[in-house]
Residue frames as a rotation matrix with the C-alpha (Angstrom) as fourth column:
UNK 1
-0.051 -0.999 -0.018 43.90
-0.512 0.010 0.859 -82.46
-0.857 0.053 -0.512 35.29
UNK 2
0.394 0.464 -0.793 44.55
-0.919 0.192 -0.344 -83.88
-0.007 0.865 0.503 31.65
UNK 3
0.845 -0.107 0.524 45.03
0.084 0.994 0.069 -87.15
-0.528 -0.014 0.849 30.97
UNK 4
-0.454 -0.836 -0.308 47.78
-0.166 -0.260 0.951 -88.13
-0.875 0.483 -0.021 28.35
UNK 5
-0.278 0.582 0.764 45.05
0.803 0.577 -0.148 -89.05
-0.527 0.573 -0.628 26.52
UNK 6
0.680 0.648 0.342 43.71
0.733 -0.601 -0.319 -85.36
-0.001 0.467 -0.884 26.20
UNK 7
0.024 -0.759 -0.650 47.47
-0.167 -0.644 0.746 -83.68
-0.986 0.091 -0.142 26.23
UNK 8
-0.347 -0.143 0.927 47.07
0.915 0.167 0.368 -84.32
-0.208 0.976 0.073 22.52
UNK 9
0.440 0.611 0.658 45.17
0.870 -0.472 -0.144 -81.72
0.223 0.636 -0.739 22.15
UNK 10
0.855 -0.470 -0.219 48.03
-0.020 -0.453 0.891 -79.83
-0.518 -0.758 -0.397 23.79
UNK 11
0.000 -0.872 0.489 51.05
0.217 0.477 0.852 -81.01
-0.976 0.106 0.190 21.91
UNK 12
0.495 0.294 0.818 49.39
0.860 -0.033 -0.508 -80.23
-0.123 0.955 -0.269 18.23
UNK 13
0.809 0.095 -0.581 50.20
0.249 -0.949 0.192 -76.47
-0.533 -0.300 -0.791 19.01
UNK 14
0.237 -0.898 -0.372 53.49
-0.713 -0.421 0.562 -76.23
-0.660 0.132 -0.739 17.99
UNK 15
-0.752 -0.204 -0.627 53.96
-0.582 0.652 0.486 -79.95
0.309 0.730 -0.609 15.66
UNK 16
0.555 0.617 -0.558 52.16
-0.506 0.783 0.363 -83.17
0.660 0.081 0.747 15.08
UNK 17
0.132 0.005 0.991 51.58
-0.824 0.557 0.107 -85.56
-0.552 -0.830 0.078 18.22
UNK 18
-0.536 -0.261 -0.803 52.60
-0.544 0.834 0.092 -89.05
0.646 0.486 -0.589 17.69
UNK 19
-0.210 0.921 0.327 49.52
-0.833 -0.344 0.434 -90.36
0.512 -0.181 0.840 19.21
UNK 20
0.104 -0.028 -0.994 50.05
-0.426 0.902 -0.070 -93.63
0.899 0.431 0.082 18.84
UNK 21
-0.238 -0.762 -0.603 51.33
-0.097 0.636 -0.766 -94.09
0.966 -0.124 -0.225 22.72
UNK 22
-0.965 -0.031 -0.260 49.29
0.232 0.360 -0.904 -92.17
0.122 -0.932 -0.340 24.29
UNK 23
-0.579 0.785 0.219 46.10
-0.774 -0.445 -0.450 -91.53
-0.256 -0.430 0.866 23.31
UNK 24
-0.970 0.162 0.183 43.51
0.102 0.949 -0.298 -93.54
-0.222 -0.270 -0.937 24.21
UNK 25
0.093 0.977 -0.191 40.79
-0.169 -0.174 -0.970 -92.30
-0.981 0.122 0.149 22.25
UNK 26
-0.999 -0.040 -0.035 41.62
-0.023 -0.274 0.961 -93.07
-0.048 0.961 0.273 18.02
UNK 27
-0.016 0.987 0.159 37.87
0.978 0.048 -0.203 -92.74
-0.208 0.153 -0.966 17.41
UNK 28
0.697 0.677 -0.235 38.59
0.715 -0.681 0.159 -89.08
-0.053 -0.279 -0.959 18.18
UNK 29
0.250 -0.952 -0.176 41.91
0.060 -0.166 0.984 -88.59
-0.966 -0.256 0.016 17.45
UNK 30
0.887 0.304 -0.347 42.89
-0.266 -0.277 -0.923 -86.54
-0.377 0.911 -0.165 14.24
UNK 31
0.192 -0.980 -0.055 46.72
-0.550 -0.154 0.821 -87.18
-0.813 -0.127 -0.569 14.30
UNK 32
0.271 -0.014 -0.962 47.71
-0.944 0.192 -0.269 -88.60
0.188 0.981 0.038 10.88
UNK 33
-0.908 -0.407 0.095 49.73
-0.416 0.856 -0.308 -92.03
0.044 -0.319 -0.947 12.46
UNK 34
-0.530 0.748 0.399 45.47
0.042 0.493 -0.869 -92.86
-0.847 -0.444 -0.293 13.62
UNK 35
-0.001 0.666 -0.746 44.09
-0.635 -0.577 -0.514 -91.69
-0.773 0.473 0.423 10.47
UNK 36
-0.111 -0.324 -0.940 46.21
-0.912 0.409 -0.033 -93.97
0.395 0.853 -0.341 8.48
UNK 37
-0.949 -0.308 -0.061 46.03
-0.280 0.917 -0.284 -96.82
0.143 -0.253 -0.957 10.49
UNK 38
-0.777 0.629 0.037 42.54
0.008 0.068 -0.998 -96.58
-0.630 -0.775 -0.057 11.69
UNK 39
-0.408 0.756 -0.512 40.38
-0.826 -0.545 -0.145 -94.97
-0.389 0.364 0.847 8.82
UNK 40
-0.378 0.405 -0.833 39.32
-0.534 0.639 0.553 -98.40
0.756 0.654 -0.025 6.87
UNK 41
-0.855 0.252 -0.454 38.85
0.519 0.407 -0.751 -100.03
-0.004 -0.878 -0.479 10.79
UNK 42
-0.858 0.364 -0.363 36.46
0.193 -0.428 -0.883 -97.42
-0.477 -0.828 0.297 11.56
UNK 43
-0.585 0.321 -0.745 34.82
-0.809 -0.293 0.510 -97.00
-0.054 0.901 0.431 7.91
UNK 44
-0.698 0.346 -0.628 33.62
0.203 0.935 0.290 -100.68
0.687 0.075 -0.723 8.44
UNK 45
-0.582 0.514 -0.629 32.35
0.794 0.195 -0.575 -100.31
-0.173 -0.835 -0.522 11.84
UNK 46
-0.695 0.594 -0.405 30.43
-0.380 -0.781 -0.496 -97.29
-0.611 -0.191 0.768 10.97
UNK 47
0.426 0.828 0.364 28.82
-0.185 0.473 -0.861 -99.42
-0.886 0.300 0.354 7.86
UNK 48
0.252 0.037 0.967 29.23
0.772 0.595 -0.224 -100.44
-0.584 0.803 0.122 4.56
UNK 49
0.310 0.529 0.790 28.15
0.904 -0.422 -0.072 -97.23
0.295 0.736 -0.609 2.84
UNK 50
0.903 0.025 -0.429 30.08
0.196 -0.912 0.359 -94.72
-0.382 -0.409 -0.829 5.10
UNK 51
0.840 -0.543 0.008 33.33
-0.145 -0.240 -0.960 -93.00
0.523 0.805 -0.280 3.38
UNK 52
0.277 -0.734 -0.619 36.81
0.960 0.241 0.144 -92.91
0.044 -0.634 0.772 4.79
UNK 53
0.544 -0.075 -0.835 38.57
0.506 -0.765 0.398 -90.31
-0.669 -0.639 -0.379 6.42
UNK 54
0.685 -0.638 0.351 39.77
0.316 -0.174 -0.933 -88.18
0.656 0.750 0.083 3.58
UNK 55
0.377 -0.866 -0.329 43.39
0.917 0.301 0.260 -87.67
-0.126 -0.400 0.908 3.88
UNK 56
0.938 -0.201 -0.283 45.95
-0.096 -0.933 0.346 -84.63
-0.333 -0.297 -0.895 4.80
UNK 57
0.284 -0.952 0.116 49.29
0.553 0.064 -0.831 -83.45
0.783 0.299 0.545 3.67
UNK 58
0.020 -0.392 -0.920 51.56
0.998 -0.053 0.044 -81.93
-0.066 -0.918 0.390 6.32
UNK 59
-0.893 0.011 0.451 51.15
0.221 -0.861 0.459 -78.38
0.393 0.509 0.766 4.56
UNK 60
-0.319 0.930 0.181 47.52
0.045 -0.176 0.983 -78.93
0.947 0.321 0.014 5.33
UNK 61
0.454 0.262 -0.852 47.90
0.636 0.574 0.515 -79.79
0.624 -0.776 0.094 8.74
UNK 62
-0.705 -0.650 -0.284 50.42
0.665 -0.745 0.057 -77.02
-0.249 -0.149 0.957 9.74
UNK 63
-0.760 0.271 0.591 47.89
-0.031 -0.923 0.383 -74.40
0.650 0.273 0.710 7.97
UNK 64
0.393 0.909 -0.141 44.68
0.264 0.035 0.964 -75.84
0.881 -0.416 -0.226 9.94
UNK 65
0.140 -0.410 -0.901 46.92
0.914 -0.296 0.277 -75.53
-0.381 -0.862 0.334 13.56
UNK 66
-0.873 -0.420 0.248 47.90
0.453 -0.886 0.094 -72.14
0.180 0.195 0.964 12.22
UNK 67
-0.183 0.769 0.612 44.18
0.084 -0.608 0.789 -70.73
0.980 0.196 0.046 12.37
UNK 68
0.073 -0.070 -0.995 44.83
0.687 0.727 -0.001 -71.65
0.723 -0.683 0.101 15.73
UNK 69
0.594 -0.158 0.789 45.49
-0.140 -0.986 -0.092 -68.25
0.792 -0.056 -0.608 17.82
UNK 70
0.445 -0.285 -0.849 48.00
0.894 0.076 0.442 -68.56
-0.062 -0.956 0.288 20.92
UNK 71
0.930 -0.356 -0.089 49.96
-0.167 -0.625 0.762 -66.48
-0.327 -0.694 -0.641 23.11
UNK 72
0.326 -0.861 -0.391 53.81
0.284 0.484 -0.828 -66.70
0.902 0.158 0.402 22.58
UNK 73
0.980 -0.168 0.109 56.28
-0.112 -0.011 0.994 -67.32
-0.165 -0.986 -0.029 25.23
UNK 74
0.218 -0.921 0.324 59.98
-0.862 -0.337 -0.379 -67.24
0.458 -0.197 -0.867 26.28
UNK 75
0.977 0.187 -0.106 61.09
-0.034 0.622 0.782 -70.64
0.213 -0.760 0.614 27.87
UNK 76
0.309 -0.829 0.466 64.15
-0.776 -0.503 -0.381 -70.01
0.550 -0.244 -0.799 29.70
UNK 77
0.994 -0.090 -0.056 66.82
0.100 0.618 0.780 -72.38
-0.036 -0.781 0.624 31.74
UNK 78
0.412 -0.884 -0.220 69.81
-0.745 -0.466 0.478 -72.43
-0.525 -0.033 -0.851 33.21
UNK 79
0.901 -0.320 -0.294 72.22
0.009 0.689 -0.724 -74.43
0.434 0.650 0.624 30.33
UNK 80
0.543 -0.830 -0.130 75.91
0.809 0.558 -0.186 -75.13
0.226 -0.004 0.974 30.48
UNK 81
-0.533 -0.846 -0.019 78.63
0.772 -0.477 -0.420 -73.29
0.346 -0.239 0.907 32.59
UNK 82
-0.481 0.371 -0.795 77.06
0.431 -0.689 -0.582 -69.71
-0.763 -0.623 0.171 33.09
UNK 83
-0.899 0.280 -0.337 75.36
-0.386 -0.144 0.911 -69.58
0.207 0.949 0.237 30.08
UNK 84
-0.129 0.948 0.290 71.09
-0.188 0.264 -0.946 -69.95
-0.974 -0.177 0.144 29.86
UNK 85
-0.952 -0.133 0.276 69.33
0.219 0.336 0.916 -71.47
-0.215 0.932 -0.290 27.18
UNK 86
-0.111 0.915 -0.388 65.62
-0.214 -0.403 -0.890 -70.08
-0.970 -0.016 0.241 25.63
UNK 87
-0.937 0.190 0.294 63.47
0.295 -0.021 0.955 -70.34
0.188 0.982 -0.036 22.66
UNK 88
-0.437 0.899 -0.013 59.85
-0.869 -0.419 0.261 -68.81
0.230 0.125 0.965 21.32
UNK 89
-0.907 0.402 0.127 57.24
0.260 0.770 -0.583 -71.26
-0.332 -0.495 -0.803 22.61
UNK 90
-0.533 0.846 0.027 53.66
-0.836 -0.532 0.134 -71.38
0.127 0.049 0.991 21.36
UNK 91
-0.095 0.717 -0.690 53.10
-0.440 0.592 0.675 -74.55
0.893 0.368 0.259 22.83
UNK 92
-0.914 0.271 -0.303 52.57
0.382 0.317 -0.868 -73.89
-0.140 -0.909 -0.393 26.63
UNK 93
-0.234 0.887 0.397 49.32
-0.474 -0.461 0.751 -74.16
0.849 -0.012 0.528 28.22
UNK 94
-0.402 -0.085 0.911 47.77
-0.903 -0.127 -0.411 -75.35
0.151 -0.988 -0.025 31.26
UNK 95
-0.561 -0.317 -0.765 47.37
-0.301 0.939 -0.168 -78.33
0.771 0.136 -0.622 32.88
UNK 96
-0.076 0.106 -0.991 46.20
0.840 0.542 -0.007 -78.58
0.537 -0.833 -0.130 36.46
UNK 97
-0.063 -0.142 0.988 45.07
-0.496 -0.854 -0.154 -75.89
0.866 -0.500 -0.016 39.13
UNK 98
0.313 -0.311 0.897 45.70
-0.904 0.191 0.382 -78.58
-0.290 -0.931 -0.221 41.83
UNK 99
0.174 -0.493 -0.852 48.06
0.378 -0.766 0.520 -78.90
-0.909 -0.413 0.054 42.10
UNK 100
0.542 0.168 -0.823 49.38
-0.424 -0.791 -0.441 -76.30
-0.726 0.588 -0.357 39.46
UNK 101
-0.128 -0.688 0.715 50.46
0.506 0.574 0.644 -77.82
-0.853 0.444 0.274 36.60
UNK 102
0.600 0.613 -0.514 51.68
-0.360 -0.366 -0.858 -76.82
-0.714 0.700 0.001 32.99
UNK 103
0.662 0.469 0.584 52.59
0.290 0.558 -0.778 -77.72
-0.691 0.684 0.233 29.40
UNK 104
0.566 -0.305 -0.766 54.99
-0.759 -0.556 -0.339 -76.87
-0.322 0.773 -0.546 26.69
UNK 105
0.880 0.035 0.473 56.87
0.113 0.953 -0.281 -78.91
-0.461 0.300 0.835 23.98
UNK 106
0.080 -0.915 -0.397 60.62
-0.616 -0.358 0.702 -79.25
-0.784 0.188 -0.592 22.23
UNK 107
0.891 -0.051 -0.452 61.31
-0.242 0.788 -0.567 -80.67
0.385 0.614 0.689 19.02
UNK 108
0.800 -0.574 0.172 63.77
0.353 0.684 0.639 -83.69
-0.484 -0.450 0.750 20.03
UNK 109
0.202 -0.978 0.046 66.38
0.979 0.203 0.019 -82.42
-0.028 0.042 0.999 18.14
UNK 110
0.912 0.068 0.404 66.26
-0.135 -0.881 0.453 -78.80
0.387 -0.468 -0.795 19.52
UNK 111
-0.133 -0.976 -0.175 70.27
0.084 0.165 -0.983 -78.13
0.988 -0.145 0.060 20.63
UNK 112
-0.392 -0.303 0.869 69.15
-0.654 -0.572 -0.495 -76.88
0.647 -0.762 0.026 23.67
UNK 113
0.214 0.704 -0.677 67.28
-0.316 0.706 0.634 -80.30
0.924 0.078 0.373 24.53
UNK 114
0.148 -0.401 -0.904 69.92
0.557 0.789 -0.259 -81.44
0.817 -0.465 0.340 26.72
UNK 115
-0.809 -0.272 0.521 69.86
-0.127 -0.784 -0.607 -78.06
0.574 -0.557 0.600 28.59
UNK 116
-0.256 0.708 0.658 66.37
-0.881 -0.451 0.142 -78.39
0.397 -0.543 0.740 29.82
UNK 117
0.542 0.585 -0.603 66.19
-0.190 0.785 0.590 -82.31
0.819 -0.206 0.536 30.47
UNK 118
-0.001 -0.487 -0.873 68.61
0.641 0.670 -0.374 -81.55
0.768 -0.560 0.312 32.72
UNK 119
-0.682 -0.212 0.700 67.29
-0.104 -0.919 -0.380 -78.57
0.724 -0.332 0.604 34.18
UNK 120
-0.610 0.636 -0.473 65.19
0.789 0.439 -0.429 -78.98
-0.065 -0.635 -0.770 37.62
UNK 121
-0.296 0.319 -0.901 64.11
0.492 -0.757 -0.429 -75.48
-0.819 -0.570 0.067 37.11
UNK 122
-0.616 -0.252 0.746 63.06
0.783 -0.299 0.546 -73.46
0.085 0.920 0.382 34.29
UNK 123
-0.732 0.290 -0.616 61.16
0.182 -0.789 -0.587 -70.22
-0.656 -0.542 0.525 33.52
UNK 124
-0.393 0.764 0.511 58.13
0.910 0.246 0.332 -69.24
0.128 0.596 -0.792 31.38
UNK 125
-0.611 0.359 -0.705 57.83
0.028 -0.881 -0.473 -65.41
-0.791 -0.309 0.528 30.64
UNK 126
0.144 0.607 0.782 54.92
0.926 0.196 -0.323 -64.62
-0.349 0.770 -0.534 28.20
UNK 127
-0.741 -0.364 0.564 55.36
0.671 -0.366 0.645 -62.24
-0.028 0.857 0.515 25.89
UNK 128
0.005 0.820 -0.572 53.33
0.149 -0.566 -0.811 -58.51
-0.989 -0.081 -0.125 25.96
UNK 129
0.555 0.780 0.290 52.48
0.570 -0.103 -0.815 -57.11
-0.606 0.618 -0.501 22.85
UNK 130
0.863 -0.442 -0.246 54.95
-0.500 -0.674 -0.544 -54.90
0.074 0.592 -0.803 21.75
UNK 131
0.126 -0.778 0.616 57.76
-0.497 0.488 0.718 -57.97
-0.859 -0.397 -0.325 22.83
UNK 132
0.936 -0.091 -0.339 57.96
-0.349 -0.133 -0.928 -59.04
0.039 0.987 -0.156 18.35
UNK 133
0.179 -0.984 0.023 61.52
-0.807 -0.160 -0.569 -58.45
0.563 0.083 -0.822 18.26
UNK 134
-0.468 -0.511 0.721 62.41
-0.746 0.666 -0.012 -60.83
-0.474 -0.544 -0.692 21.31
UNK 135
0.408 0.576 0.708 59.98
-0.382 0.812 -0.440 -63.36
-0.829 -0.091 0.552 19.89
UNK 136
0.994 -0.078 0.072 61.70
0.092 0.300 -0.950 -63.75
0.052 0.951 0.305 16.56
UNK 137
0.085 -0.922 0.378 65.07
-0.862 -0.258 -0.436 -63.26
0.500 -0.289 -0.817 18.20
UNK 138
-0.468 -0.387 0.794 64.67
-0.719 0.689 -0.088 -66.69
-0.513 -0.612 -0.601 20.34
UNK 139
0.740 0.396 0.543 63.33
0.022 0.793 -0.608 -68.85
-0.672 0.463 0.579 17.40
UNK 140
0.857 -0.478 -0.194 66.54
-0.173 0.087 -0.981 -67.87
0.485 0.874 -0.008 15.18
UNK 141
0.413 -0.908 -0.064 70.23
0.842 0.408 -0.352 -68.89
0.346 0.091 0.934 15.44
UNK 142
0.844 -0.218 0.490 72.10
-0.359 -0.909 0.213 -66.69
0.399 -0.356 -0.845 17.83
UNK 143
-0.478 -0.864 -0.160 75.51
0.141 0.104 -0.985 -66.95
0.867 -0.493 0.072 19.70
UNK 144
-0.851 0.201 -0.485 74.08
0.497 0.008 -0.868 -65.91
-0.171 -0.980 -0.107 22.73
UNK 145
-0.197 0.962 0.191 70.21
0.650 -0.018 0.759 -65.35
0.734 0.274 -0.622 22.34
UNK 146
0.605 0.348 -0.717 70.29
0.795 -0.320 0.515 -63.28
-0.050 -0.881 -0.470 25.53
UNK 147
-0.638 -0.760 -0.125 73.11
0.751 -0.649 0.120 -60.71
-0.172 -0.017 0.985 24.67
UNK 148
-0.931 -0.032 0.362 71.34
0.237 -0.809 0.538 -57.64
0.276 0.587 0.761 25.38
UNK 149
-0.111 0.933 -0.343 68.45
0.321 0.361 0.876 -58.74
0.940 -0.013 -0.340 26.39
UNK 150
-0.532 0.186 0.826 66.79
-0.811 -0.391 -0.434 -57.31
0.243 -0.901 0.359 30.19
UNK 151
0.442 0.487 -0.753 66.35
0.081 0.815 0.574 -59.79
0.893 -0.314 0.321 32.25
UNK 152
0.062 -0.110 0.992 66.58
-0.993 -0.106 0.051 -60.56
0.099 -0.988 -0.115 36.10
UNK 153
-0.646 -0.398 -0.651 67.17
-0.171 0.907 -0.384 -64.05
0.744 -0.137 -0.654 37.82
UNK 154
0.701 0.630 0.336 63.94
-0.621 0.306 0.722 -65.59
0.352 -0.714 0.605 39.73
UNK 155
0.543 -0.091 0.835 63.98
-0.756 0.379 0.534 -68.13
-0.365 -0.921 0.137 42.23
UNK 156
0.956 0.030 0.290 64.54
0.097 0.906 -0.413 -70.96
-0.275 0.423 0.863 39.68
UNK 157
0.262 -0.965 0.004 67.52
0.167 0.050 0.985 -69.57
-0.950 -0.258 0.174 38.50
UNK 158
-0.162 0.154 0.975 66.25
0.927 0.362 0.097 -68.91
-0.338 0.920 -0.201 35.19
UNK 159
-0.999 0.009 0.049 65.56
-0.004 -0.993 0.115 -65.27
0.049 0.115 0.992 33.32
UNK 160
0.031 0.737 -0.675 62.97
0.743 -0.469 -0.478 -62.98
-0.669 -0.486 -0.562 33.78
UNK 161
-0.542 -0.089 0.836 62.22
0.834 -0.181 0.521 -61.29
0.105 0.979 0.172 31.03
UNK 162
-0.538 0.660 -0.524 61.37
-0.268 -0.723 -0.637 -57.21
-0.799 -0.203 0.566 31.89
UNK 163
-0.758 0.226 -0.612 58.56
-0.603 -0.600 0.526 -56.45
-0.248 0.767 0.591 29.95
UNK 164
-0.720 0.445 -0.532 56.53
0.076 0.813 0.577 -59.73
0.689 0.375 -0.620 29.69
UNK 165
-0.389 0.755 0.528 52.89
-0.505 -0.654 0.563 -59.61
0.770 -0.048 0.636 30.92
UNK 166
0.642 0.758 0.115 53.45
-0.702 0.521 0.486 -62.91
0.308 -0.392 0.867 32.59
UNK 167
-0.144 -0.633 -0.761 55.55
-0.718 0.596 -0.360 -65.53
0.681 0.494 -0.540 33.73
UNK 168
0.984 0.056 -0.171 55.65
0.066 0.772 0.632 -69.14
0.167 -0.633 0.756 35.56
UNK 169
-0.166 -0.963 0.212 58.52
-0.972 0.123 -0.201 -70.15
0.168 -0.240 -0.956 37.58
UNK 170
0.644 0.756 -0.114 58.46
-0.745 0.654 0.133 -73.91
0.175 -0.001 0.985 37.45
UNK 171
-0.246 -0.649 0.720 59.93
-0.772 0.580 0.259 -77.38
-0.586 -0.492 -0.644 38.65
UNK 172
-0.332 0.266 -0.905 60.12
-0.795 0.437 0.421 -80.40
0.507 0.859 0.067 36.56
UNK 173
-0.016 0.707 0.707 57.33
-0.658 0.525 -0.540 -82.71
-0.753 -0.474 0.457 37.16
UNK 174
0.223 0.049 0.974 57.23
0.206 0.974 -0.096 -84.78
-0.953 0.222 0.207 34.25
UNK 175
-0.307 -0.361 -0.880 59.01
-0.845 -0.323 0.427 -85.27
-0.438 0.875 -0.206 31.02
UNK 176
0.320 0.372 0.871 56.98
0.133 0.893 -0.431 -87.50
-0.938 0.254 0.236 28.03
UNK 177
-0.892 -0.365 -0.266 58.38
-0.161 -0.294 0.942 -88.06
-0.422 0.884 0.203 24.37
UNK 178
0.296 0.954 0.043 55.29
0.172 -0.009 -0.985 -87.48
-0.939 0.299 -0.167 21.91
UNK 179
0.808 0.048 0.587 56.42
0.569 0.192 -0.799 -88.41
-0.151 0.980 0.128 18.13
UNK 180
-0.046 -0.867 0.497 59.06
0.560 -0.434 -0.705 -85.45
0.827 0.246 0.505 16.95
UNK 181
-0.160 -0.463 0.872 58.60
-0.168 -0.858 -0.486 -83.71
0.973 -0.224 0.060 20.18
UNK 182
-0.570 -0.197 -0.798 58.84
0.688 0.416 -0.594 -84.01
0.449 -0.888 -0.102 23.94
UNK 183
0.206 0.783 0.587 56.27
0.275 -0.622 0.733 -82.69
0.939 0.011 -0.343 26.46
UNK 184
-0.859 -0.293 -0.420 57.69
0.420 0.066 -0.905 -81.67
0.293 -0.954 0.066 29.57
UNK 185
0.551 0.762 0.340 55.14
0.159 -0.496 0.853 -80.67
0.819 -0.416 -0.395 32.28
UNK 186
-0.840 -0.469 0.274 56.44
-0.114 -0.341 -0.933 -78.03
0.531 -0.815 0.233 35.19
UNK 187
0.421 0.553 -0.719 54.92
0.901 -0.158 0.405 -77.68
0.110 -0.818 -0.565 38.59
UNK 188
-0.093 -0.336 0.937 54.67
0.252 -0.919 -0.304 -74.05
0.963 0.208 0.170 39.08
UNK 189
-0.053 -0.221 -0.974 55.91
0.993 0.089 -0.074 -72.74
0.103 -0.971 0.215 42.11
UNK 190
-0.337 0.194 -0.921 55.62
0.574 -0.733 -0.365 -69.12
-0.746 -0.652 0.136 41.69
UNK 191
-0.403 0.225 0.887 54.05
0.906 -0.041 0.422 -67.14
0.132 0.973 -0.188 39.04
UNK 192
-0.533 -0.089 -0.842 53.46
0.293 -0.952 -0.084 -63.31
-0.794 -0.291 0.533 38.60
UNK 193
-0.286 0.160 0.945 51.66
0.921 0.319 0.225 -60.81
-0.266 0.934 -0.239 36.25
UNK 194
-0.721 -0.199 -0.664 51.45
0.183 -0.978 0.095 -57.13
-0.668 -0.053 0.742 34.87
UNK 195
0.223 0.970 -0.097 48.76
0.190 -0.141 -0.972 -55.27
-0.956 0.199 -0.216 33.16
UNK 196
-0.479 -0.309 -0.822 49.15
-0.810 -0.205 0.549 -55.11
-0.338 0.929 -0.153 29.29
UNK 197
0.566 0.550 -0.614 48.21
-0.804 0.204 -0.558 -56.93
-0.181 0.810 0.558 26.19
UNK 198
-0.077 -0.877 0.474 49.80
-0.194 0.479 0.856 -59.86
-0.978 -0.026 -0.207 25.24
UNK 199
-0.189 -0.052 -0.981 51.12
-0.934 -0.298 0.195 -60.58
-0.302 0.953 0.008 22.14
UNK 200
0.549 0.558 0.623 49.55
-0.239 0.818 -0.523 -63.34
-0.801 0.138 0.582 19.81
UNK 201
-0.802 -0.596 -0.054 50.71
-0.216 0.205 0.955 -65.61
-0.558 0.777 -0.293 17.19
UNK 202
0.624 0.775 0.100 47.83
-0.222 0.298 -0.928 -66.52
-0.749 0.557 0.358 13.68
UNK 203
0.964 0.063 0.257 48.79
0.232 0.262 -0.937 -67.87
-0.126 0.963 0.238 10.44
UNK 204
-0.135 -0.968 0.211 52.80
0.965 -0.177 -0.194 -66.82
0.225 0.177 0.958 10.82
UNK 205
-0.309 -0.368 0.877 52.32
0.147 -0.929 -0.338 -63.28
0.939 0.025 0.342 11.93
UNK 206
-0.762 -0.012 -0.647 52.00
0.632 0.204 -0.748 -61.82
0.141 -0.979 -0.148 14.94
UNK 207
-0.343 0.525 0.779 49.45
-0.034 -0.835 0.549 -59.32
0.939 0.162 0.304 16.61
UNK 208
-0.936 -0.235 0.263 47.58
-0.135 -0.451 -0.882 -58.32
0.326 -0.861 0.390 19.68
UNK 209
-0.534 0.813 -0.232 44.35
0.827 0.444 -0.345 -58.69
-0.178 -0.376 -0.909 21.71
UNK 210
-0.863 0.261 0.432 41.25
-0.169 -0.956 0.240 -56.51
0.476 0.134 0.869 20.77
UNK 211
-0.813 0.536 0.226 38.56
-0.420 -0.274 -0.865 -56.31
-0.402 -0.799 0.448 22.98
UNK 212
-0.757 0.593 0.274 35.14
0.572 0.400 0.717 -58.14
0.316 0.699 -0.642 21.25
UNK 213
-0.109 0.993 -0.045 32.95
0.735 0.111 0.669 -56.38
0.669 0.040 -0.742 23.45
């Protein structure tokens, strides 16, 4: 199971971690808040003669997490009245296989914030390969992000997204603020999956798994 120490490396995915609160490693910790505070501390203690940590612009940082490859996801809950809220996600991952735990983050001033900190339930479909369109359809400004959209209602109460190669149904287990974004972690309570590709995010574009071997 990760610490909060090593959910940094969890939280980068999608924005910069505001380390500062909870990791417990700055020795090892790239996050810019440790770099700046830390790099002349640590320059000493290594010696006299050792450089400092050269420094990053947020451009730079954003492009290095970009080289990154993930999966993208759907994160779904129910929101206000009879209405659900969702958005593209490329910062869930896993946590715990006992019990099952996972990962994903919101920037804090996401509208739909207040939908999911009050949601006990939520959903997590992953995205197949030829799913594009929906993925760039729940990261932009819609009236109703779901008009149109195939979906079913799981246990949670949340969509199901036909077509996705994967999804988690999950309970909230713990919710932590981390600099501009919040990490909620679900216990998953049921979780399902279909053959296909899924579909990847690299550098701003999307694309698909190819076999290496």
């Amino acid at each position: 199971m990760f610490s909060l120490a090593r959910l940094c490396a969890v939280g980068i995915l999608s924005a910069p971690f505001d380390a500062a609160a909870f990791c417990r490693t700055p020795r090892h910790c790239y996050h810019r808040r440790f770099v700046r505070a830390n790099a002349l501390t640590h320059s000493s203690a290594r010696g006299a003669n050792a450089g400092r940590v050269p420094a990053f612009t947020d451009r730079e940082f954003r492009d290095t997490l970009a080289q990154f490859a993930t999966g993208v996801a759907i994160i779904c809950a129910p929101g206000p009245g009879d209405r659900f809220v969702g958005f593209t996600a490329n910062s869930f991952n896993s946590v715990s296989l006992d019990p099952p735990l996972v990962v994903w983050s919101l920037n804090r001033r996401a509208t739909s914030r207040a939908a999911f900190e009050a949601a006990g339930h939520y959903a997590i479909n992953v995205l197949a390969h030829d799913q594009a369109g929906l993925a760039r359809r729940f990261s932009r400004s819609h009236a109703d992000r779901f008009a149109g959209v195939d979906y079913r209602l799981g246990a949670a109460g949340a969509p199901l997204i036909a077509g996705c190669v994967a999804w988690f149904e999950c309970r909230h287990h713990a919710r932590h603020r981390a600099g501009d974004h919040i990490l909620f972690i679900g216990a998953v309570e049921t979780c399902g999956r279909e053959n296909g590709a899924g579909l990847l995010f690299h550098h701003g574009r999307f694309g698909t798994t190819h076999p290496s071997e």
